[in-house]
Structure formats: structure tokens, C-alpha cells
Phi, psi and omega in degrees: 000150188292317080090293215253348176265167178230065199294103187267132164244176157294156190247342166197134183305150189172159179281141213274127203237320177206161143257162181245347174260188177222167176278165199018018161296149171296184154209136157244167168350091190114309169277151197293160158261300205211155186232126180281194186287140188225338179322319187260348121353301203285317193274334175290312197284346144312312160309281184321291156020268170276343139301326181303317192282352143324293173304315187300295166345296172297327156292315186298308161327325185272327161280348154289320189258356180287316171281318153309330230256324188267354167257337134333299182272341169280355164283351167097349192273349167209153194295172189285320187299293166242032150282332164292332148320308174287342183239030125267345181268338195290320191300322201294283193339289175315329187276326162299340185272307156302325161309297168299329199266324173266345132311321171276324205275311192281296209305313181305300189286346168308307161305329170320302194285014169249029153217114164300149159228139198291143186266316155220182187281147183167210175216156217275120179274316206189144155263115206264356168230154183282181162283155192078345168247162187314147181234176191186142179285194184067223161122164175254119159091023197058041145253040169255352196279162183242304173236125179256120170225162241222166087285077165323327190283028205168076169249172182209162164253166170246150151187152194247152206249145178269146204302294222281359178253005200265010145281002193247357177238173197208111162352124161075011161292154199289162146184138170278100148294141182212097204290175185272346145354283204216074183301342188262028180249131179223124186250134189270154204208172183248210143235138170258350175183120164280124161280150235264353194225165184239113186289129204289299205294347172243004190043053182256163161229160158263143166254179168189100194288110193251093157357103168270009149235039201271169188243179191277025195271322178269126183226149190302168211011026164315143185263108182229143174281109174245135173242119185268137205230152163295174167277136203289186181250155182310152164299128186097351198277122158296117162263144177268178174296131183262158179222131161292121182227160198290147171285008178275320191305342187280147172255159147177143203217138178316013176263355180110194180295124140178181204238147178272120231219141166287050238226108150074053140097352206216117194297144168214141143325129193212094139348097191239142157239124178281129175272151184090000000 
């Protein structure tokens, strides 16, 4: 389900310098995908840098004359008026210093955002730009986007169910999936979720099931068969005998369910209850 995709862009423009993937290679959580151009990063978070150690320097002066400045005034030897001079210049020096630092701090991360990382684990759909061109964030329509990835650890199928069958399926109800793949594999599944509205124009409802073993056999949008199963009986619970019949075979009329039978050369009506 799409539901389950991911789309990564960039957090800041630059030219697209490698990938780290392949289409349908794993990733997990944390490794890298793509290294923009990182050169004008670098050098701003030198620059962001090497001011600080600038302001720092320049502080350390202003509390070296500041300190001069306070024994000073108690000798009488320079006015009130300017030692708050001097004790406005250590603060502005301190305040430059908190400034810078948090200049150098946006400046790190910035150099960071020019290497993606898969945000979870999965596996990789597509790559949507070549190496060399520019990415920029944002975009109309995801075309800013770079890497498209999957989350396998959560697959679920979609399929919509007709009004008149929507009392046999139920939250938390069984269901078997069978892609059209791999007609002899069947994987078991639950339902996690009815949507809340009924396409008017197809008398449908969608459902959607989520697969509690899948394997690497299943791939997004695969075209799969869901079978809803009754539920099994309680422990201890007397159950009778079931008999499987194709589902084209149920009838019905307002007299119930039931099916047409061969018996001794000559078709008979035979009265049925469907489970679930």
C-alpha cells in the first residue's frame, strides 16, 4: 500500500555528488543515501568558527580590562561613568560569544543535511535525480524529492468489499492473502482498518489488512488475492462438520442461503449456513 512509502528530499540545496544506494537494495535506519557537493558547508562552519574564536579572545580582553577597570574605580582613579563602560563592553563580548556559537551550531547542521539518511528501514523504490544535479528543497509535486523507500516491516493489502458482504468482515478479523505471483503462497493476515466512507459510485467499502509474516517474496503493489476467514471457535466449543463450496455455488432468496446438488441423477435444493 502506498500508505508505506517515503519520500526523502534535501533539508538544503546543493549539487547531487554520489549515491550510496541501488533500487531495491535494503537500508536500514540511519544509513547514508546521498552526498550533496559539501565544500560551501565547510567552509561556512570555518568561517562560523573562527569568529567564535575570535569573540572569545575579545571577551577574554574585555574581562582582563574590566577587572582592571574594578580596582581602579575603587581607588578612585576612573569615574562610575566609565566602568559601566567597561562592564558593557564584557557583556556585549559574552553575548557575541552565545551568538557565535549558536552560528557555528546551525552551521554543523547544515553540513550534516548535505548526507541523507534512510529515516527507517526499508528498502529503496527509486532514485529521482542523476548525480550532478542540483537539489533544492522543496518543490511542486515532490520534485524535490531524491529517494523514494518502502517500509516492508508494516505491509498491509488493500481491497474493497461489496455493502452486502461488509457484516462478515470485522476489525480484527482472519484473512488469508495470496499474491497473483505466487498463487501457491499464502500468508496470513488481519484487518486493521475500515475506511470510515462507502464509494458511492462502486457500492464498495475499502478495507485493509495487515500480513503478520511477510517475506521478501512481496513487493509494493503487487496484485494480491484477500480471503476473509471465519473466526476459529472458542476452546471447548462444539464445532460440526464444514463443507467448502466454490462461492458462485451460494444462492439466495428470501427463503436463505443455499445450493443446487446432484443427488441419484436429479438436482435438489439443499438448504445451507454460511460461516462468518
Amino acid at each position: 500500500t502506498g500508505d508505506r512509502y517515503v519520500s526523502i528530499g534535501v533539508r538544503v540545496p546543493g549539487r547531487i555528488e554520489r549515491y550510496f544506494i541501488e533500487e531495491g537494495e535494503s537500508v536500514k535506519k540511519g544509513d547514508p543515501l546521498v552526498q550533496l557537493d559539501d565544500r560551501d558547508y565547510r567552509a561556512a562552519l570555518d568561517r562560523a568558527q573562527a569568529s567564535l574564536e575570535l569573540a572569545r579572545a575579545n571577551a577574554e580582553l574585555a574581562d582582563a580590562e574590566l577587572r582592571r577597570g574594578r580596582e581602579l574605580r575603587k581607588n578612585g582613579v576612573i569615574s562610575e561613568q566609565e566602568f559601566d563602560i567597561l562592564e558593557n563592553k564584557a557583556d556585549v563580548a559574552r553575548a557575541s560569544i552565545a551568538q557565535l556559537e549558536a552560528e557555528v551550531e546551525a552551521a554543523r547542521v547544515n553540513l550534516e543535511y548535505t548526507t541523507l539518511r534512510a529515516p527507517t528501514d526499508g528498502v529503496v523504490l527509486a532514485k529521482l535525480k542523476e548525480v550532478g544535479e542540483i537539489a533544492v528543497p522543496g518543490g511542486f509535486a515532490g520534485s524535490g524529492d531524491l529517494v523514494r523507500i518502502a517500509n516492508l516491516t508494516d505491509i498491509r493489502a488493500e481491497v474493497d468489499v461489496n455493502e452486502a458482504d461488509l457484516d462478515r468482515v470485522k476489525m480484527g478479523g482472519l484473512a488469508r492473502v495470496t499474491p497473483d505471483a505466487y498463487p501457491n503462497r499464502n500468508y496470513a493476515a488481519r484487518v486493521v482498518k475500515l475506511y470510515p466512507q462507502v464509494d458511492r459510485q462502486k457500492g464498495t467499502l475499502k478495507i485493509e489488512v495487515k500480513l503478520e509474516n511477510p517475506d521478501d517474496k512481496l513487493l509494493p503493489d503487487m496484485s494480491v488475492r484477500v480471503t476473509f476467514l471465519a473466526d476459529p471457535p472458542a476452546p471447548g466449543e462444539e464445532t460440526g462438520k464444514t463443507v467448502l463450496v466454490p462461492a458462485g455455488a451460494l444462492q439466495r432468496d428470501n427463503d436463505g442461503t443455499y445450493v443446487w446438488v446432484v443427488r441419484d441423477g436429479r438436482v435438489a435444493r439443499v438448504d445451507v449456513v454460511t460461516a462468518g
